[in-house]
C-alpha positions in Angstrom: 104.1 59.9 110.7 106.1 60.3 107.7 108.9 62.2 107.3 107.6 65.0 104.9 104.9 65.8 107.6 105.5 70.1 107.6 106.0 70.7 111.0 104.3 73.9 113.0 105.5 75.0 116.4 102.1 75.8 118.4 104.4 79.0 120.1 101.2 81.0 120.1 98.4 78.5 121.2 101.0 76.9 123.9 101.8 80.5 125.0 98.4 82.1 125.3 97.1 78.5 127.3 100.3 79.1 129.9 98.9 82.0 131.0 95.3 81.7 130.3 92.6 79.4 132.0 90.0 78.4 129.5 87.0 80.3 128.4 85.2 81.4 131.4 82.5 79.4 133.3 80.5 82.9 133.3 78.3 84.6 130.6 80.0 86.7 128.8 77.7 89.7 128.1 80.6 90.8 125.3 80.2 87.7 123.6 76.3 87.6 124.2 75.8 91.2 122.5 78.4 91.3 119.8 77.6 87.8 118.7 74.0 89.0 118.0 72.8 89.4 114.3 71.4 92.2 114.7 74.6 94.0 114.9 75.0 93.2 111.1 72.3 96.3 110.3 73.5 98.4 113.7 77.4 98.1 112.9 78.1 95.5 110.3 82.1 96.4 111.0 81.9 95.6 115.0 80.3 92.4 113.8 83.0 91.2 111.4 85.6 92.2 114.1 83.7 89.9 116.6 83.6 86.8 113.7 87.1 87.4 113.1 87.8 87.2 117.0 85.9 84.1 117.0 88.0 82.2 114.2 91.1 83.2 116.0 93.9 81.6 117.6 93.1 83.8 120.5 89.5 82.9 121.0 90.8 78.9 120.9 93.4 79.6 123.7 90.7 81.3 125.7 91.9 85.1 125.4 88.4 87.3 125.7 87.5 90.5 124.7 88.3 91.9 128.3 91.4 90.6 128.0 93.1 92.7 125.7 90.0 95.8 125.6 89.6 95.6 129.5 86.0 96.7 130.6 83.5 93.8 132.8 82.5 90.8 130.8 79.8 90.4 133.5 78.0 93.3 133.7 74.9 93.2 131.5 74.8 96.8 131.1 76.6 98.4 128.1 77.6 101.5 130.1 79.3 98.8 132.9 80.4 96.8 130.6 82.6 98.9 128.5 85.5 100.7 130.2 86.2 104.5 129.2 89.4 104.1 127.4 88.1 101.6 124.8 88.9 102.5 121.1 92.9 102.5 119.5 92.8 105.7 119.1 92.1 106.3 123.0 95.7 107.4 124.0 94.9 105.4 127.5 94.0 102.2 125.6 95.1 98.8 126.2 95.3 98.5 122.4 96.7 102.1 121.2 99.5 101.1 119.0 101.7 102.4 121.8 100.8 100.7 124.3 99.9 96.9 122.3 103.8 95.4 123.4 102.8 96.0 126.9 99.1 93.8 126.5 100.2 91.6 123.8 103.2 90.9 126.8 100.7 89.9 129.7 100.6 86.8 128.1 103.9 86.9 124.8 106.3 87.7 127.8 109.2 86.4 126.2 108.6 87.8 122.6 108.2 91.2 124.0 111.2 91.4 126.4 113.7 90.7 123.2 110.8 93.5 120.8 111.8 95.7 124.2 115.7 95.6 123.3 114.7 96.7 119.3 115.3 99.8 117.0 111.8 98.9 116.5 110.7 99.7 120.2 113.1 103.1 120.1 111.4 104.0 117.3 107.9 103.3 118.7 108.4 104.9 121.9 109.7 108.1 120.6 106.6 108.7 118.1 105.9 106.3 115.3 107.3 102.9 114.5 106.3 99.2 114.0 104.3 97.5 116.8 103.0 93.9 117.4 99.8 94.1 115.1 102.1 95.7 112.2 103.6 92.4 111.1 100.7 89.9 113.1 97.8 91.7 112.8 95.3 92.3 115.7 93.0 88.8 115.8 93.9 86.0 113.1 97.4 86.7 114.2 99.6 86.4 110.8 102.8 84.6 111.5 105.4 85.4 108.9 106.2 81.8 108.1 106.0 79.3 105.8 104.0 76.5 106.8 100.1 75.5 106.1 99.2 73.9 108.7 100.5 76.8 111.5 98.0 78.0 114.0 98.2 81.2 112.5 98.5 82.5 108.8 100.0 85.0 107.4 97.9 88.0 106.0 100.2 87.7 103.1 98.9 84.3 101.5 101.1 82.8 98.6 103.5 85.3 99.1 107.1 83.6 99.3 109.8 84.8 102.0 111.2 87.8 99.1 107.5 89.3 98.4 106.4 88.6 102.1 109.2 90.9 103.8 109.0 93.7 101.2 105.1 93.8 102.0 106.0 94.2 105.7 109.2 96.0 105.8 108.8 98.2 102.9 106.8 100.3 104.5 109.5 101.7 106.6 112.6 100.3 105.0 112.2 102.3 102.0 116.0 100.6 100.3 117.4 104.2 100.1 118.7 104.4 104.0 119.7 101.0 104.8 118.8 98.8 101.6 120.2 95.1 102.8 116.9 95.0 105.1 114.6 93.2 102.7 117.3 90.4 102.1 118.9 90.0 105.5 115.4 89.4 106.7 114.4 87.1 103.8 117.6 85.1 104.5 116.6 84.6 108.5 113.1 83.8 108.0 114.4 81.4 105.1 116.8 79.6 107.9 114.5 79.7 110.7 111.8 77.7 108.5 114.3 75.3 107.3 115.3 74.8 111.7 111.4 74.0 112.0 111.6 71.5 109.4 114.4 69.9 111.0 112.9 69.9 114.2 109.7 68.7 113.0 111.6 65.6 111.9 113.6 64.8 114.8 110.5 64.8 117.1 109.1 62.8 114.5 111.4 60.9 114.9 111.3 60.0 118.2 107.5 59.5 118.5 108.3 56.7 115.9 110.5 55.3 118.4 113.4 55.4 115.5 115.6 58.1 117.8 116.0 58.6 121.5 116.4 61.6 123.1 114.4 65.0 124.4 112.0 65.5 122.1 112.0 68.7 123.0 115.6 70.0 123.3 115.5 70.9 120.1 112.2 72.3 119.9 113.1 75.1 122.5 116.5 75.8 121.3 114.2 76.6 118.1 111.2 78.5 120.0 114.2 80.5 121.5 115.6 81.9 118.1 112.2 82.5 117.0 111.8 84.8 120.1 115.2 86.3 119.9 114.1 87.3 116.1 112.2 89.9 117.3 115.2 91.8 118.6 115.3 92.0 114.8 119.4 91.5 114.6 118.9 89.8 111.8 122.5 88.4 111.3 122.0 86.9 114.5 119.1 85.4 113.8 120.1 83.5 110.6 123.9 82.6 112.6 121.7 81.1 115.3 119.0 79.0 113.3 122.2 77.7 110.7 123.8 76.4 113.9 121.1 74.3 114.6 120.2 73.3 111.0 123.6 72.2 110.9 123.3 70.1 114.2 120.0 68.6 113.2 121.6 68.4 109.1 124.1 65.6 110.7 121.3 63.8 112.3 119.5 63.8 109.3 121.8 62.9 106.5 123.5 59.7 108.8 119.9 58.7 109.5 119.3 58.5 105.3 122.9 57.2 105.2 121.7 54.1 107.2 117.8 53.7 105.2 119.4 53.8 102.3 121.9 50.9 103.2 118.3 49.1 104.3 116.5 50.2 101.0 113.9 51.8 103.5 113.7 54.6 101.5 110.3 55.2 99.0 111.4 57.4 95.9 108.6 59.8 96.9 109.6 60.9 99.8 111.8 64.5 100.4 115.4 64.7 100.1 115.7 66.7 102.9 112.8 68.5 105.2 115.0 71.0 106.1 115.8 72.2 102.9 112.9 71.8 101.0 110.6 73.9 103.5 111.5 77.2 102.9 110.3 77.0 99.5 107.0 76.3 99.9 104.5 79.5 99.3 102.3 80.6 102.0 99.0 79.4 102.2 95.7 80.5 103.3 93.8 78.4 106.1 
């Protein structure tokens, strides 16, 4: 491992496979019809959703179709099969944009409970505001991050941190009512990708038997900001991730102190993970 390696927290895939048993032993008569060709002349969009569902992060950690849609994956007939309150636009469904925190949450319990204690949830529950697909999207699952090799990518590729939160929060945060939005949020996500980095290295670190430690003390601390984010206090998000940049900083700079002493160090290599990750662009899978 070298110390430039970007890191990626697995949050989703590790989350999803907590609560989640792999695919089922069982045919899965929604995988069975949707998969078939012939939907491509029948309902070419129904098949692209199924491919996209396939390609997904979900589909890898074992979330089916029944598990967010409901209905019986067993039954062979489409009538038993399909459950009444299917569609988004079904007031009753699982994945009306009203009720997505509550399914996305059987299994992102953490994420939702802080999304719960949001302006954003107010705004949602009153009438109209941003949900869990508005910034993810419903089956790639975009993470607004910086980092190639995540497990998700953003919907927003090559877009850095300043373009990516205007193309999300624009939308609502139009600058006229509360216009320090777009930057706050630009400023988190910029120091919450440079705590990945950090922490990328340190468990790096330690698989290279160079450190000792928990490799994953830091890791959590991390995964625990990231869920806190979507309280959306943003100050507190960006006071939070500094703290542990700054922790993981001082690790960092006495363990170049000492390679450089050795000569250890190739020119090639980073000055700092940390603070070169945030500026790389995002980038499509």
């Amino acid at each position: 491992m070298t110390r430039q390696r970007l890191y990626c927290s697995k949050v989703i895939v590790g989350t999803v496979l907590s609560c989640l048993t792999a695919l089922p032993s069982f045919a899965d008569t929604c995988v069975d019809c949707h998969s078939n060709p012939a939907f491509r002349v029948r309902d070419i969009q129904l098949f692209q959703y199924f491919n996209k569902w396939q390609a997904s992060t979900h589909a890898q950690a074992g979330v089916t179709c029944a598990n967010c849609h409901g209905g019986d994956p067993t039954a062979a007939k489409k009538h038993a099969a399909h459950p009444k309150h299917l569609g988004s636009s079904d007031p009753k469904s699982r994945i009306y944009f009203r009720n997505l925190p509550s399914s996305c949450g059987q299994c992102h319990q953490e994420v939702v409970k802080y999304f719960y204690s949001s302006k954003h949830y107010e705004r949602l529950r009153e009438g109209e505001g941003p949900h869990c697909v508005t910034c993810h999207g419903s089956m790639k699952v975009a993470i607004p991050q910086v980092c190639s090799k995540s497990p998700g990518r953003a919907a927003w590729a090559g877009l850095p941190y300043h373009q990516l939160t205007e193309s999300i929060c624009l939308g609502c945060h139009d600058g006229k009512g509360a216009p320090n939005i777009i930057p706050q949020a630009e400023r988190a996500l910029n120091m919450l990708n440079s705590a990945r980095g950090y922490v990328g290295w340190f468990n790096d670190e330690i698989d290279a038997g160079r450190k000792q430690g928990d490799r994953t003390a830091y890791e959590m601390t991390y995964r625990g900001i990231s869920s806190r984010w979507h309280r959306f206090d943003l100050n507190a998000t960006e006071t939070e991730a500094a703290d542990l940049v700054e922790k993981l900083r001082a690790i960092y700079d006495a363990a170049e102190t000492t390679e450089v002493a050795g000569a250890e160090v190739a020119p090639s290599l980073p000055s700092d993970p940390g603070r070169t990750r945030h500026r790389e662009p995002l980038r499509q899978r």
